[in-house]
N, C-alpha and C positions, 0 to 999 in steps of 0.2 A: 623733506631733507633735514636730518639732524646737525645742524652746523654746530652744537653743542659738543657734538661724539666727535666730528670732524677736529673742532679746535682741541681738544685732549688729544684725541692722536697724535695733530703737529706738534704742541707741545712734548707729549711724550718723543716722539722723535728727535724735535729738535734736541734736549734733552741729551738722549743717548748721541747724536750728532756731536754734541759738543764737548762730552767725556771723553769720546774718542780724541777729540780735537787737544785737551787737555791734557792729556795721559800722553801723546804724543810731542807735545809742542817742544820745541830745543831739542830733538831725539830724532828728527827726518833721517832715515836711511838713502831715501832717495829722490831726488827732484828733478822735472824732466820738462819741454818745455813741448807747445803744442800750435802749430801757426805763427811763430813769432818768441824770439827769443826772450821777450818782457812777458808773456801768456805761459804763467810756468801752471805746473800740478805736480803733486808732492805725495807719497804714500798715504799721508792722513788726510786728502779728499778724497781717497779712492775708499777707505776705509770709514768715512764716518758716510759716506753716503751710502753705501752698502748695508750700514745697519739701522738708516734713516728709511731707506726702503723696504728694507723688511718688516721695522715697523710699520710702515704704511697700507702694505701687503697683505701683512695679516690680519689688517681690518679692513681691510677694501681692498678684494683680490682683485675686480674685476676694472677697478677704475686704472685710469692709464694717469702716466708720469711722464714728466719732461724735467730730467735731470742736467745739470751743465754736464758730466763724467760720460755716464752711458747714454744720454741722449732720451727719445722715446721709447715708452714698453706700456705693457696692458691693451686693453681691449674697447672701454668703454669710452670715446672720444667725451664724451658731454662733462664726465668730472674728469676734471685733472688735478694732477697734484703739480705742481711746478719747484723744485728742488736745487738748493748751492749750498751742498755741504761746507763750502769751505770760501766766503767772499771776502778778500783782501789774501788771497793764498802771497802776493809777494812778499804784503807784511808778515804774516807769518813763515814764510822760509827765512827772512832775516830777522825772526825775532821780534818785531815789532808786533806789538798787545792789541793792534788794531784790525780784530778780523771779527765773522759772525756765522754762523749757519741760518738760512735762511728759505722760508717754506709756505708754501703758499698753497690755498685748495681755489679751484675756480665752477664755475656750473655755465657751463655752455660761451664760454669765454670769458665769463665775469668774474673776475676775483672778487670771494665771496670772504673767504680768511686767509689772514696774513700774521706769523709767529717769524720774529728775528730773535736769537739768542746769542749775546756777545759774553762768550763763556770767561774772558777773562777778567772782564769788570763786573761779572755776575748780572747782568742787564737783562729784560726780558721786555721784549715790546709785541703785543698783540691786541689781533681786532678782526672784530666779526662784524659784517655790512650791518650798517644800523644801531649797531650798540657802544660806538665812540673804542678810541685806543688806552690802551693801559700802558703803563712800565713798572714792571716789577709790581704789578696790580692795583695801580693808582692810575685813575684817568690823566691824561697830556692832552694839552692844545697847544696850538702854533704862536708863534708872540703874535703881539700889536703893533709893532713897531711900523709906523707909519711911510719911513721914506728909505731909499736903498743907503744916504748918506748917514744914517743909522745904524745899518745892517750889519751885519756879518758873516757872508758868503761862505758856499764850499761849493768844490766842483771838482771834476776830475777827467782824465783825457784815456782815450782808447787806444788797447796796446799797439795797436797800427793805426798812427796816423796821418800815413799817406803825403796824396797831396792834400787834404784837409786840414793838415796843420796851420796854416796861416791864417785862414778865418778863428778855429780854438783860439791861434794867440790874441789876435784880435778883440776876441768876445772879450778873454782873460783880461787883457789891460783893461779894455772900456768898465770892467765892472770893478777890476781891483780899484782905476782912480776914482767911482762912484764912489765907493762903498766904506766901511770902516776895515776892510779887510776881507781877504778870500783864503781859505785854507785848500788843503788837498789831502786826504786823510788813506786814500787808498782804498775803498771799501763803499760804493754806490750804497750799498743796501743800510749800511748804518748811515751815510750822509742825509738818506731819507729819514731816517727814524729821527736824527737830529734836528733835522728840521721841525718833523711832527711835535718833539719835546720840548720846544724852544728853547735849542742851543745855537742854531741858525735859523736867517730868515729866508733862506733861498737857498738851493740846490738846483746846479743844470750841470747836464753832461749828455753827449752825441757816443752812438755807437755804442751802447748796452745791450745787452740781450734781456729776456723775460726771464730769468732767474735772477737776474741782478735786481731786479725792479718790481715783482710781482707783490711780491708781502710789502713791500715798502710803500707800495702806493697806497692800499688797503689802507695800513695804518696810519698813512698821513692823511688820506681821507679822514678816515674817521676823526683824526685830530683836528679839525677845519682846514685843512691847507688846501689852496688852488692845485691844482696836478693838469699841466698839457703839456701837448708839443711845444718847437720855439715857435708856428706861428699860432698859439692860442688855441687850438683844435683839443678835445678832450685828450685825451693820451690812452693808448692801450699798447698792452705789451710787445704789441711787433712794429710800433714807429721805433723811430731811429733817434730821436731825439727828445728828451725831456726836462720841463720844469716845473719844480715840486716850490711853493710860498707860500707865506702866512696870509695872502689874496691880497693883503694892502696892496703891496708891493710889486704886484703880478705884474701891472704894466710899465711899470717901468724897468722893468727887468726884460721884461718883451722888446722893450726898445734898445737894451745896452746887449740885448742878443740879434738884435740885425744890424748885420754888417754891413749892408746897403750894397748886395753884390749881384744881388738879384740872383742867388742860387740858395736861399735860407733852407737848410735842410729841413724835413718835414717830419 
């Protein structure tokens, strides 16, 4: 398998993904919502993922896709490309600089490479199993930062959160009063890459899907970051819950995410 030719592809996709992204941004003709009035999509996710797959496509006709937009397609289950043309789409319907496209190849479930492009800070974060993460083509690793009363958190909450809300607040205060602070940035897939780059030292959030999370993990692997569930289990893309850290901090993070309710999502 050429993971070589794979990582140019996502690149060149992302790439076109993000032009689109740019060329569109402040100019939405129309924004629509999908499950829930906070779960919006806007003409320029339907637009950069369209020319993110055709990219894809025509290097790899035969491999299947799982996009957030249209879902699944192709034929070959073993590679997948797993595709979010557009993550933090709120922030960008109101304007806000905090969004990415983000794209991921896997081989037999395993995300093998992971390409985030945050087109408006011109940021580029990638990684291919084994060979450590870049940004903007300079290797990142995760800080060192030894305790969460150091730290400096990000997380974020699902656009329906039910009756699951009370435990989220929960987790939120126990880790806001740990910590030197938690942010919310709007944008799973870059909260991860932040991590990876040591702009935080922790990242959790419940109720993602695998496009939020696919390329993100890859490249926070590669940057040495711990990656599970909240109870410690490896993580892959179809749990419900995840924690991305610099591994000092793993367990103590593990502990200011049980709510002691005896329902810790998995």
């Amino acid at each position: 398998m050429d993971l070589d030719r794979i990582k140019r592809v996502a690149l060149a996709a992302a790439g076109k993904g993000g032009a689109v992204l740019t060329r569109r941004f402040g100019k939405l003709s129309r924004i629509s919502t999908k499950g829930g009035i906070a779960d919006l999509v806007t003409d320029a996710d339907l637009a950069a993922e369209a020319v993110i797959l055709e990219t894809i496509r025509a290097a790899f006709p035969d491999h299947a896709v799982l996009a957030e937009e249209s879902g699944v397609s192709g034929k070959e289950t073993a590679h997948r490309w797993i595709v979010d043309p557009l993550d933090g789409t709120t922030n960008y319907a109101h304007g806000l600089k905090l969004y990415c496209v983000s794209i991921a190849f896997a081989a037999a479930d395993k995300v093998l490479v992971g390409v985030i492009l945050s087109p408006a800070t011109e940021e580029l974060f990638a990684a291919v199993k084994g060979e450590g993460a870049t940004l903007n083509g300079r290797p990142i690793r995760v800080t060192q930062t030894p305790t969460v009363s150091e730290s400096l958190l990000v997380t974020g909450f699902p656009h329906k959160a039910g009756e699951g809300l009370a435990p989220m607040i929960q987790r939120f205060d126990r880790c806001l009063r740990a910590s030197r602070g938690v942010r919310r940035l709007g944008s799973a897939a870059l909260d991860i890459c932040y991590v990876a780059c040591g702009r935080f030292d922790a990242f959790w959030e419940q109720g993602l899907k695998p496009w939020d999370t696919a390329a993100g993990i890859r490249i926070a692997r590669e940057a040495g970051a711990a990656v599970t569930d909240f109870s410690n289990r490896p993580f892959t893309v179809e749990k419900d819950t995840l924690l991305v850290t610099n591994g000092r901090i793993h367990g103590q993070m593990l502990s200011l995410l049980d709510t002691g309710d005896g329902k810790k999502p998995q």
